[in-house]
N, C-alpha and C positions, 0 to 999 in steps of 0.2 A: 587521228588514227588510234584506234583502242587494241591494246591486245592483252591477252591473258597472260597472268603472271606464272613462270614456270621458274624450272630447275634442269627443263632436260634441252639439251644440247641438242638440237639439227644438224644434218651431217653441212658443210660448208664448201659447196663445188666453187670452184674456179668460175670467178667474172660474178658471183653473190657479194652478197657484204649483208651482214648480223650487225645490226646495231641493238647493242641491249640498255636498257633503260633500267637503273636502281637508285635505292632508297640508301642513303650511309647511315647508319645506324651506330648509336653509341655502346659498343661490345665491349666484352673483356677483353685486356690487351692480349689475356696468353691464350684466347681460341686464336686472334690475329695474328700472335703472335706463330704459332700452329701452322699460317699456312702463308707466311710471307719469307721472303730472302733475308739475310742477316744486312744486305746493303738498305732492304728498305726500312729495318729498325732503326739504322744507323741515318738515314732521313727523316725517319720521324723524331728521332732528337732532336735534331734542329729547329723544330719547332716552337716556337713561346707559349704558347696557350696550348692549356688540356684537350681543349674543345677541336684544336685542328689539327694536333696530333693524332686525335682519336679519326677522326675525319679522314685522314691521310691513310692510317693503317689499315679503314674498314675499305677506300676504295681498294689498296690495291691487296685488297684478301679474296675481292670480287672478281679482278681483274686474273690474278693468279686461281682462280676456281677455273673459271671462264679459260684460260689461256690453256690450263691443262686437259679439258675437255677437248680442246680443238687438237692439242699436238702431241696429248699425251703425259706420261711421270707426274708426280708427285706437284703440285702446286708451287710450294719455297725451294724447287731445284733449278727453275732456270733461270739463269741471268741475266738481268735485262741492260742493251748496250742503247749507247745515246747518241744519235748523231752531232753535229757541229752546231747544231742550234736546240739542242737539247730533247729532240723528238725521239722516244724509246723504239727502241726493236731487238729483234732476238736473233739467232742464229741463223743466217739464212738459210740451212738446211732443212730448215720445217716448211719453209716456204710458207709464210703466214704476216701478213700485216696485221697492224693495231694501233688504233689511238685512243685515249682515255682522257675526259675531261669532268670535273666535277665542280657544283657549285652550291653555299648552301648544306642541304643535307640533299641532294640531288647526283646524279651522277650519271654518265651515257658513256659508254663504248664500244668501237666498232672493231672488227674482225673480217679478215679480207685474203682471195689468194689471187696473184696475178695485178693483184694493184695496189697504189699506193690511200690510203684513208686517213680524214681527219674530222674530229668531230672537236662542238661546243657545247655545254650547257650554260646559260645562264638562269638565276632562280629569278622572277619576277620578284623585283621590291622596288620603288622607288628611291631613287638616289640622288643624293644631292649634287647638283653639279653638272649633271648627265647633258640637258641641251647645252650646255658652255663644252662639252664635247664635241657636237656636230662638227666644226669647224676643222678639229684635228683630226679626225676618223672617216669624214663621209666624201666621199666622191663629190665632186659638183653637181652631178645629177642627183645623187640618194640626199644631198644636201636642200635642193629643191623640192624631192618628192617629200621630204619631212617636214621642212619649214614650218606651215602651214597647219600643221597637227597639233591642239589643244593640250595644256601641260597633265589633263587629268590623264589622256589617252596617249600617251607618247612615251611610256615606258616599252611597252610593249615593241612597238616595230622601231624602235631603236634598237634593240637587245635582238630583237630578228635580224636584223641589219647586221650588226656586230658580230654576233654564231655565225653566220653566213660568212661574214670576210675571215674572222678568225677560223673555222675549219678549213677552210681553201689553202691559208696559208700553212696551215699544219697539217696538211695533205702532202703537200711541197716539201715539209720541212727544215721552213724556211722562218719559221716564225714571226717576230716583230722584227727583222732585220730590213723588212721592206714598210714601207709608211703604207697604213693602211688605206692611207685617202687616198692613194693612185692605184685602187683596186675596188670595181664598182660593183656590187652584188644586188644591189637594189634592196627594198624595201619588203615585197612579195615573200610567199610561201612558196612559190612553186619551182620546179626544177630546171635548170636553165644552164650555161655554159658562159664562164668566166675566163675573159679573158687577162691572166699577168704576163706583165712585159720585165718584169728582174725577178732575177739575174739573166734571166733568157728569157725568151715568147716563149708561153705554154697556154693550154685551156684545161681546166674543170670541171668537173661535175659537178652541180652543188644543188640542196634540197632544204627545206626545212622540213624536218621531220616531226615533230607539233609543237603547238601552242597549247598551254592549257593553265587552269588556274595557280599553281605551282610554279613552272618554266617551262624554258624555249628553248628547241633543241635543233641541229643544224650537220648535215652531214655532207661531205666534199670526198670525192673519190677522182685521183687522176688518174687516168686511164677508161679503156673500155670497159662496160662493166652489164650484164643483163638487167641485173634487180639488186635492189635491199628490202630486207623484211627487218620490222623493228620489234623487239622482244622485251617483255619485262621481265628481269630477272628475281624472281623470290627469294628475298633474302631469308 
């Protein structure tokens, strides 16, 4: 899916979901600093490296643009609260979901009213180790549908695999608190309905939202929902 990169905000009805797709970029701390909450400089401290402090500050400078388009005021005015497994949200009174995920110098996040949304990126690289994975992360079946996949080609819908399981559960916000292998999303691109069984039976929405030379992106919305349209955001 290709889409034009903007700036301007779509109005956001009830049962849509806005996934935006950006580029982290390495800025000055004090435009970042311009348009973030004082909680999230006090988390980019905590960071060791330059490199993902600056990373941390540039997503959520995007995310706070983005958030105030949707609900209004000033960008660095509202505070963002965490649930029990650490999934953000805001004041329920805006009536607005959101999840952000970045990877790399990559970055997706989605915007939702009426429902809960999670998303993943991961950046295409090979990595070491990754099939010595299979065994801890894949479903029995997504563990068969892979098998068999050549080590050249096998980054790929592994990482498909992975966004898929990981948005679903941070749609839940329920994170890694549940093992990934007893939640099957399969291997595929396409949109489909997941079923988990902890803490309670629920189902999913879940999509991958593309593939491309860069990375793989994965969108999970619980509940009912019409459409998602995916956006690039110009940074």
């Amino acid at each position: 899916m290709r889409v034009a990169r903007t700036r301007r905000v779509p109005e956001l009805a009830k049962g849509e979901v806005h996934a935006w797709r950006f580029t982290l970029r390495a800025r000055d701390h004090a435009a970042d600093a311009g348009a973030v909450h004082e909680d999230d400089l006090a988390r980019a401290r905590r960071f060791v490296f330059e490199r993902d402090r600056a990373r941390f500050l540039s997503a959520r400078s995007v995310m706070r643009e983005l958030l105030s388009a949707y609900v209004g005021g000033e960008p660095r005015q509202h505070a963002i609260l965490y649930g029990d497994h650490g999934k953000p949200h805001v004041d329920a009174r805006f009536g607005i979901a959101f999840n952000m995920s970045h990877s790399g110098d990559h970055g997706l996040i989605a915007f939702a009213r009426g429902v809960e949304v999670g998303v993943d990126i991961e950046e295409i690289a090979a990595r070491e180790g990754m099939r010595a994975l299979v065994t801890t992360v894949m479903s029995p079946r997504e563990q068969a549908a892979i098998r068999d996949i050549p080590d050249a080609a096998f980054c790929v819908p592994f990482l498909t695999c992975w966004t898929r399981k990981e948005a679903c559960l941070k749609a839940l916000g329920i994170g890694l608190s549940v093992e990934p292998r007893t939640v099957s999303v399969g291997i595929r691109t396409t949109r489909s309905r997941v079923k988990i069984s902890a803490p309670r039976p629920v189902e999913v929405d879940v999509t991958s939202l593309f593939q491309d030379e860069r990375s793989v992106g994965a969108l999970a919305v619980a509940g009912a929902y019409r459409r998602a349209r995916l956006l690039d955001w110009a940074a």
